[in-house]
N, C-alpha and C positions, 0 to 999 in steps of 0.2 A: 444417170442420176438426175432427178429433179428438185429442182426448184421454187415454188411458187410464188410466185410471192409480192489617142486624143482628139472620137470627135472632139474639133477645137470648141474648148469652152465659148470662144466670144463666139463662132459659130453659133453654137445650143441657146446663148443667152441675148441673139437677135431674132431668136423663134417667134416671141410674144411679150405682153406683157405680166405672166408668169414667170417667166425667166428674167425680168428687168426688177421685179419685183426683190426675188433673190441677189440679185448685183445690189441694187441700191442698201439691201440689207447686210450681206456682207460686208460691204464697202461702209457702212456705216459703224456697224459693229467695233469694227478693226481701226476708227481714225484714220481712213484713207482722206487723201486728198486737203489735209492740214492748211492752211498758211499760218498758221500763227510760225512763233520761233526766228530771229532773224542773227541769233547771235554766227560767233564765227563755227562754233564746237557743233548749232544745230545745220549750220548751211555746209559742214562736210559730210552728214548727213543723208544729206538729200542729193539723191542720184538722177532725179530729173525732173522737170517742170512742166506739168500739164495746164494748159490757160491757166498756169499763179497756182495749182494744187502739186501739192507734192509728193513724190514719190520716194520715200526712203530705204536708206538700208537695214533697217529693222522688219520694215515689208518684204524685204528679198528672203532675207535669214528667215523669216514666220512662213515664210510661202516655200522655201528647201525642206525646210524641218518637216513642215506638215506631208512632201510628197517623198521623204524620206532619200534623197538623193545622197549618192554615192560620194565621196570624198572626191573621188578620180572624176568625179562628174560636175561637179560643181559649179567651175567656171562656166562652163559649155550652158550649164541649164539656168545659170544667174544671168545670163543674157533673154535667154527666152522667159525668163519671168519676168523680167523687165519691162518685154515689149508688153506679155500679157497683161502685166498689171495696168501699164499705159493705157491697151487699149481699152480693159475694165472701166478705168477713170473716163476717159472719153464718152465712152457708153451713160455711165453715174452723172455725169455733165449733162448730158442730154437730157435723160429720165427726171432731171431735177427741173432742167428749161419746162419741161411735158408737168411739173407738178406733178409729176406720180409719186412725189415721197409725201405728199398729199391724201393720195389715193387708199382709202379704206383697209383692201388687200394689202399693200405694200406695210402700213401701220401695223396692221394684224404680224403680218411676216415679222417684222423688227420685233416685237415683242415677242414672238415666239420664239425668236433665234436668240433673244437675249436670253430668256427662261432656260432654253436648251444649254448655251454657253456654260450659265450662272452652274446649273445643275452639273454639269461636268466636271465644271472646276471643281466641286463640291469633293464630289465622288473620286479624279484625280488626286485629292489633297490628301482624303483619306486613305485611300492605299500606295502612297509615295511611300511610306515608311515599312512596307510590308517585307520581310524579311526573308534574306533569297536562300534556296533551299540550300540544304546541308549536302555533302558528300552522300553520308546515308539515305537521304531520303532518293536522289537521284538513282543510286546503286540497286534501292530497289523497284524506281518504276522500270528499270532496260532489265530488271531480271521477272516482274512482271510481266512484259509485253518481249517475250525472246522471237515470237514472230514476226517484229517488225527491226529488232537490231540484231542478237547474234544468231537469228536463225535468221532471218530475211531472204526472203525468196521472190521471184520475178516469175510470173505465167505467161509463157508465150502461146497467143489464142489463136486458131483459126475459130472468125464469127462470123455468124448470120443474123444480122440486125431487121426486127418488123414491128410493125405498128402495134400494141396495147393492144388495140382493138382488134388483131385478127386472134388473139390469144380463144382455145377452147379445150376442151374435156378429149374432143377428136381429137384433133391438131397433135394434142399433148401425148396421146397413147400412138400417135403414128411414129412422134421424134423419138419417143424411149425406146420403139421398137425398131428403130432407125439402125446400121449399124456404123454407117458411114456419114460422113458430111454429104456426097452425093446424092445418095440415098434421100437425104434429107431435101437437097434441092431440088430435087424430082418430083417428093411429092409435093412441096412446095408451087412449083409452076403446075403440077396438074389444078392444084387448087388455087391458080391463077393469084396467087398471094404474092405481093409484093416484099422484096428482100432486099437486102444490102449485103454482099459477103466481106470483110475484109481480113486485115490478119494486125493483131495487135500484143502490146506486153502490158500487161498490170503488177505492178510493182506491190507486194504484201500491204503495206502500209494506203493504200488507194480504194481497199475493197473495203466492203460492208463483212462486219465478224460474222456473221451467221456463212454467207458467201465463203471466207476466206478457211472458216473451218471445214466446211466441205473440199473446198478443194485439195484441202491436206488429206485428206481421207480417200482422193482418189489418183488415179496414176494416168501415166502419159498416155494419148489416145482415146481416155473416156470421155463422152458427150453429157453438159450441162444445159438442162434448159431452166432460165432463170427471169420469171415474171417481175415486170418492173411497170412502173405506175405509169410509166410515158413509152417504153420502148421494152419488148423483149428479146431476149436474147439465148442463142444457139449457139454453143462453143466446145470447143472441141481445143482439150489439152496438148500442145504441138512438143512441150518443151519447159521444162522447171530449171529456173538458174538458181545456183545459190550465191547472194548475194549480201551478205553479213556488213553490219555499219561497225568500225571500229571502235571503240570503248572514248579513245579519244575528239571520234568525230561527232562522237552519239551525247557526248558532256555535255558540248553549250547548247545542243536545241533543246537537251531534256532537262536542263536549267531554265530555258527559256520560256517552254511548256508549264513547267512545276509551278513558277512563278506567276504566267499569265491565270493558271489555276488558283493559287491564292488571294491573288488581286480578286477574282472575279467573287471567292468564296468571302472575301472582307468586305466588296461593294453588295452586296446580296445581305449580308449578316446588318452592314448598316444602315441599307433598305430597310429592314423588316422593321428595326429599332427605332427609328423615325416614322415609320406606318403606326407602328403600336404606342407612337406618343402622341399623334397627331389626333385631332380627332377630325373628322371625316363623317359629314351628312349628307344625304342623296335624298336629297328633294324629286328626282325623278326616280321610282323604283327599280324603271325597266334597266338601269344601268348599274342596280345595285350586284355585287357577283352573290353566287349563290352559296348558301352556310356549308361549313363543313359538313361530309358524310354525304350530303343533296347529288354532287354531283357524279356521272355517271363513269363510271371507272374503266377504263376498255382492259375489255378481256385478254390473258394472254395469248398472242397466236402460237398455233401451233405450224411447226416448222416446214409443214408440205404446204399451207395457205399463206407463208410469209411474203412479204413481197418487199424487192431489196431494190433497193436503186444500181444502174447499170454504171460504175466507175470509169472513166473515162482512161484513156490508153496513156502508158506511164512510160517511159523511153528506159529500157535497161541500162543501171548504172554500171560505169565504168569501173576496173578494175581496184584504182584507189580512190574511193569516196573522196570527193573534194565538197567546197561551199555549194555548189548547187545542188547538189544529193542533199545534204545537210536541208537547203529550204525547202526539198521538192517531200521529204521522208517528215518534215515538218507542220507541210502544208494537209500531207497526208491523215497525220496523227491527229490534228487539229478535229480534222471531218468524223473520223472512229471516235 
């Protein structure tokens, strides 16, 4: 069957003065590096003292929130944000000595990061209130998508990974008529092609639909060869698991799904409604887009020129779905 188809930050931000640029802006943004406040309620506050700027506990908590740390993890990571923030400030202390908050670039940056911020908040405020799906609506996306919770299935691959580029019309009629994986690496090195063979699992939820439909359709031992934009791939079905997510495990991500879908569907609907109030000249035309109906519509492909991206290897879950299935079958869903 075919197919076709912590670098550490202070590290990154001693690179240049693009990256000082961003620090001083950040740091700006956010009220880093304060003195004002001296009473007693703002000085328990403040967790430490860079040459007289300070570094608070409101900075620690905005800096966990943002990289989403774990309860159990907290302590351990409010120390190393600590130092990071330090060392930030030291960095901001410096760039200020050098006048780079001066500096044209760096000006530009601040006002972009503010527009950016401003706009966020905007769009956050408005779908804070977005209202989180029902039982029913949940019940019917798992009865929707049975191929990635009560049918859920895991392909265990033997692959043969090659470059895009050696892909051809030859190539293609030698692997269909291939009967083996051997076979196939035979002719392979006669045609001095470079290969990767490994052996992997892709978990249902990890594949492209078009991908995932066929391989429902074929059974153990048969060979797929499936064109991809960066790498193509030769695989050969070793082994189908069945791997079902339970009703109760499959609740909170596909609440969590439903809702990141209406957030996105309310910040889009309030786009469009601020577009259509606003009015909007382009003095330069070349940037103006092009009217309805103008633009050129791609045709649908047809399913032997499709071309799917190569899913990366998914580790078969264990027998009782816990929290990481839950992210990994989450993370999945997101990409379908």
């Amino acid at each position: 069957m075919h197919i076709d188809s912590l670098k550490s930050p202070l590290a990154n931000a001693c690179l240049g003065v693009k990256c000082l640029v961003m620090v001083v802006a950040f740091v700006s943004l956010n009220a880093c590096g304060s003195k004002e406040g001296t009473s007693e309620t703002h000085s328990s506050q403040t967790i430490a003292r860079v040459n007289g700027d300070e570094i608070t506990v409101h900075q620690i908590n905005n800096e966990l929130q943002r990289a989403n740390v774990k309860p159990e993890q907290k302590d351990a990571a409010a120390k190393q944000v600590v130092q990071g923030l330090i060392d930030r400030q030291i960095i901001v202390q410096e760039a200020i000595k050098a006048k780079l908050d001066r500096n044209p670039q760096v000006l530009q940056a601040l006002e972009n990061a503010k527009s950016q911020i401003l706009a966020q908040a905007y769009i956050e405020e408005k779908i804070l209130k977005t209202p989180k799906p029902t039982a029913a609506e949940v019940a019917a996306y798992r009865n929707q998508h049975p191929q990635i919770f009560a049918n859920r299935k895991v392909y265990i691959m033997d692959e043969i990974m090659l470059p895009a580029s050696t892909y051809s019309d030859a190539l293609k009629s030698e692997v269909d008529a291939a009967k083996t994986m051997e076979e196939i690496t035979a002719l392979l090195d006669k045609r001095g092609i470079k290969y990767r063979r490994t052996q992997a699992a892709h978990a249902a939820e990890t594949l492209p639909q078009q991908l995932l439909e066929q391989l429902g359709k074929m059974k153990v031992s048969d060979i797929i060869f499936v064109r991809a934009k960066e790498t193509n791939l030769i695989a050969r079905i070793q082994e189908v698991k069945d791997a079902p997510v339970a009703e109760k495990d499959s609740t909170p991500l596909i609440e969590r799904i439903l809702l990141g879908n209406k957030r996105k569907t309310a910040a889009e609907l309030e786009m469009k409604n601020l577009r259509a109030a606003a009015k909007v000249v382009y003095l330069d035309k070349t940037y103006e887009p092009a009217a309805k109906g103008q633009a050129n519509a791609a045709a649908p492909l047809e399913a032997k020129s499709a071309e799917v991206p190569v899913a990366p290897a998914a580790t078969p879950p264990s027998a009782n779905p816990a929290k990481p299935l839950a992210e990994h079958v989450e993370k999945g869903l997101s990409g379908l």
